[in-house]
C-alpha positions in Angstrom: 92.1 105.6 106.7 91.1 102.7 104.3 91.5 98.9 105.5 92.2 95.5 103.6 91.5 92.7 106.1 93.6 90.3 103.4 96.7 91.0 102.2 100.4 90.2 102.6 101.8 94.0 102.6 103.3 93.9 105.8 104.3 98.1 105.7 100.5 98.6 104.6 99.3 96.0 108.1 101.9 97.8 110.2 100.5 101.2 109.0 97.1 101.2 109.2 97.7 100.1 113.1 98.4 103.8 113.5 96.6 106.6 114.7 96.7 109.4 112.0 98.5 112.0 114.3 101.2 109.6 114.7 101.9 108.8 111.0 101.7 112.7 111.0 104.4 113.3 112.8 106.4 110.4 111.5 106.3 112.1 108.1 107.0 115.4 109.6 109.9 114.0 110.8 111.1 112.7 107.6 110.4 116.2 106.1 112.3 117.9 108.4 115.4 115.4 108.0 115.5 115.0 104.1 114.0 119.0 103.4 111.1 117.1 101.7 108.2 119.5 101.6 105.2 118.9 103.0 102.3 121.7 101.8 99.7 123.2 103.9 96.4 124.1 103.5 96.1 128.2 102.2 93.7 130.8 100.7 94.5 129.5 96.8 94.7 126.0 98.0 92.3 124.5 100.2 92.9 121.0 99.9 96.7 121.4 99.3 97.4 117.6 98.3 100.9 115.5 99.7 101.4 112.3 97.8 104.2 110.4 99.8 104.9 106.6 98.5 107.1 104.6 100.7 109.2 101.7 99.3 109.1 98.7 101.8 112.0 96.8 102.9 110.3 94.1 101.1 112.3 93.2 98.1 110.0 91.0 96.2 108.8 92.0 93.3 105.7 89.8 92.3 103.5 91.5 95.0 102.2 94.9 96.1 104.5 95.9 98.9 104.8 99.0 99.2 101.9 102.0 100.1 101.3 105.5 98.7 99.6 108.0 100.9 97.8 111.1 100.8 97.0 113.7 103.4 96.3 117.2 104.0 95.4 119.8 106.2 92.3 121.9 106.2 92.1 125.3 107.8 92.1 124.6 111.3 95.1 122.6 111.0 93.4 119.1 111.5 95.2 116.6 109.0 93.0 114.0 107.0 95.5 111.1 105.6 94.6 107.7 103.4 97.1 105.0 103.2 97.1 102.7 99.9 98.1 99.0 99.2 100.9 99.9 96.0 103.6 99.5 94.1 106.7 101.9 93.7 108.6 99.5 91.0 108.4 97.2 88.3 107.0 93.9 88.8 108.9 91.1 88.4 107.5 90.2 84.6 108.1 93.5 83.3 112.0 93.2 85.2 112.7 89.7 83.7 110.9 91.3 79.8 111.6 95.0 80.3 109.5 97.2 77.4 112.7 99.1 76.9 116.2 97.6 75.7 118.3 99.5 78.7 115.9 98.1 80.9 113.3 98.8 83.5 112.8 102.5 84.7 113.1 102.6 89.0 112.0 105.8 90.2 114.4 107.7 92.1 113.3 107.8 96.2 113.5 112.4 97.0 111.2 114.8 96.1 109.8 115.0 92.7 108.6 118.6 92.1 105.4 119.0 89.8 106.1 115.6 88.5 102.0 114.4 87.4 99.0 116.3 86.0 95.9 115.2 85.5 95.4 113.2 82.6 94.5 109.4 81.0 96.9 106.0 81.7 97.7 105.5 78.6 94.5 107.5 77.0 92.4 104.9 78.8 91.3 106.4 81.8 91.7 109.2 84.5 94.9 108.8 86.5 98.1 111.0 87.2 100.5 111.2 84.5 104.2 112.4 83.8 103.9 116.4 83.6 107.9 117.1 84.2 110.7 115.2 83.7 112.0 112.6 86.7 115.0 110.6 87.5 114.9 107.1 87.2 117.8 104.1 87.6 117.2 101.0 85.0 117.6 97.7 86.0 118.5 95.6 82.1 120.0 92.3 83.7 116.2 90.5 83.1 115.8 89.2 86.4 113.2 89.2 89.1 115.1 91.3 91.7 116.2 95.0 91.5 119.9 95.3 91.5 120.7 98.8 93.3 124.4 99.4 93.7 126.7 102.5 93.3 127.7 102.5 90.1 123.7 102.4 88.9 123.2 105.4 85.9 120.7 108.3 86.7 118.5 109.1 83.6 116.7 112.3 83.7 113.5 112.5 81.4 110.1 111.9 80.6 109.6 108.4 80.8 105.7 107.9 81.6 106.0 106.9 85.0 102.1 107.8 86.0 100.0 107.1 89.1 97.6 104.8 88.1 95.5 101.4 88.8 96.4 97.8 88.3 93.0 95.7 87.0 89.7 96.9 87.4 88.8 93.6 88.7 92.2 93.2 91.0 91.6 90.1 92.8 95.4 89.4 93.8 98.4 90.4 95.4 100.3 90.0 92.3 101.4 92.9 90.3 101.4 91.1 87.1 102.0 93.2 84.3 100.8 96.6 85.9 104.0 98.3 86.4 106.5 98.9 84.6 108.4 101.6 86.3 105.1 103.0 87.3 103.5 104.2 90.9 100.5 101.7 90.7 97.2 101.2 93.4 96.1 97.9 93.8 92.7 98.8 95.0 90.6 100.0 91.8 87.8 102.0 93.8 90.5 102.9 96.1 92.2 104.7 93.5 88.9 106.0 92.3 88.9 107.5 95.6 92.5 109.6 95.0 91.1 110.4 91.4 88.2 112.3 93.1 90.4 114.1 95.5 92.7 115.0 92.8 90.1 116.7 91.0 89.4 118.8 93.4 93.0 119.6 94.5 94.3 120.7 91.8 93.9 123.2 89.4 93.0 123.0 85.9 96.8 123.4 84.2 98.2 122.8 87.6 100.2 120.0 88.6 101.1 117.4 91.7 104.6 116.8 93.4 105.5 113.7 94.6 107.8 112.2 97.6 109.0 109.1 97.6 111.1 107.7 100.5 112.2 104.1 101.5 110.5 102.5 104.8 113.6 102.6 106.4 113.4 106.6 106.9 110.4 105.8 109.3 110.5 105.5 113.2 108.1 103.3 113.9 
């Protein structure tokens, strides 16, 4: 489980104080709850890879807030599990000058089946990116705060939303311009880290599924 000694992502702090069996079970019992898979390790997958990001009650936009984590099993059932500093959303510059008329894209929290491959962030470099169509919400009023009510629109489509990195020399809390819609590590060699596990989890022409709750489907 990876540390950062600085940083004002209170989920992340209250996280990381946790001893890996009891996160385990925490997300077991989300699983259970919301029928949210979670995969085990088997003879054609070793390293059978969950990626679970969890949106955190904080509603600010400007900073990384939220975590994505992954963990797996290996074949005597013992369960190895990373926790990452993150963004699930857009940051507040891209919400208040969205890239796309009808706004910014929100990914919706469930399961996400298939939904990356292994690819390039914009044909820059390695990351996760769209392999299967998603839902999203879009937030087009151009300010800093995302507006969930009822009446929000589901789109269904391929919109890019990858896992990637913010700046190769991140030195803030602040998003900046990093996401747009996109799941999005603070932490470059951090997500170097996930990149390497990646590779090895999955197959060439395979893809990854995705879970994304909100922090308040946690008991802690």
């Amino acid at each position: 489980m990876k540390q950062t000694l600085l940083t004002r992502n209170e989920l992340y702090k209250s996280l990381i104080e946790l001893d890996d069996d009891t996160i385990i079970k925490m997300l077991f019992k989300v699983s259970n709850k919301y029928k949210y898979p979670i995969f085990r390790s088997n003879s054609t997958y070793p390293i059978n890879l969950n990626i679970w990001g969890i949106r955190s009650n904080d509603e600010r936009t400007e900073y990384f807030n939220d975590v994505i984590l992954t963990f797996y099993d290996n074949a005597l059932g013992q369960w190895h599990i990373d926790i990452y500093e993150a963004t699930t959303d857009p940051s507040n510059l891209n919400l208040m000058n969205p890239v796309n008329e009808k706004g910014c894209a929100i990914l919706l929290t469930g399961y996400h089946k298939g939904l990356w491959k292994l690819g390039k962030h914009k044909g820059k470099y390695d990351a996760l990116v769209q392999a299967k169509p998603c839902d999203i919400y879009r937030d087009a009023n151009e300010d800093d705060y995302i507006n969930f009510h009822d009446d929000m629109k589901v789109e269904t489509g391929m919109f890019g939303i990858n896992l990637h990195r913010a700046s190769i020399n991140q030195k803030s809390d602040e998003i900046g311009l990093y996401s747009a819609g996109c799941q999005v590590l603070k932490n470059t060699n951090e997500f170097n880290d996930l990149m390497t596990l990646c590779k090895k989890a999955i197959k060439p022409n395979g893809t990854q599924s995705y879970v994304l709750i909100h922090e308040d489907c946690l008991d802690y």
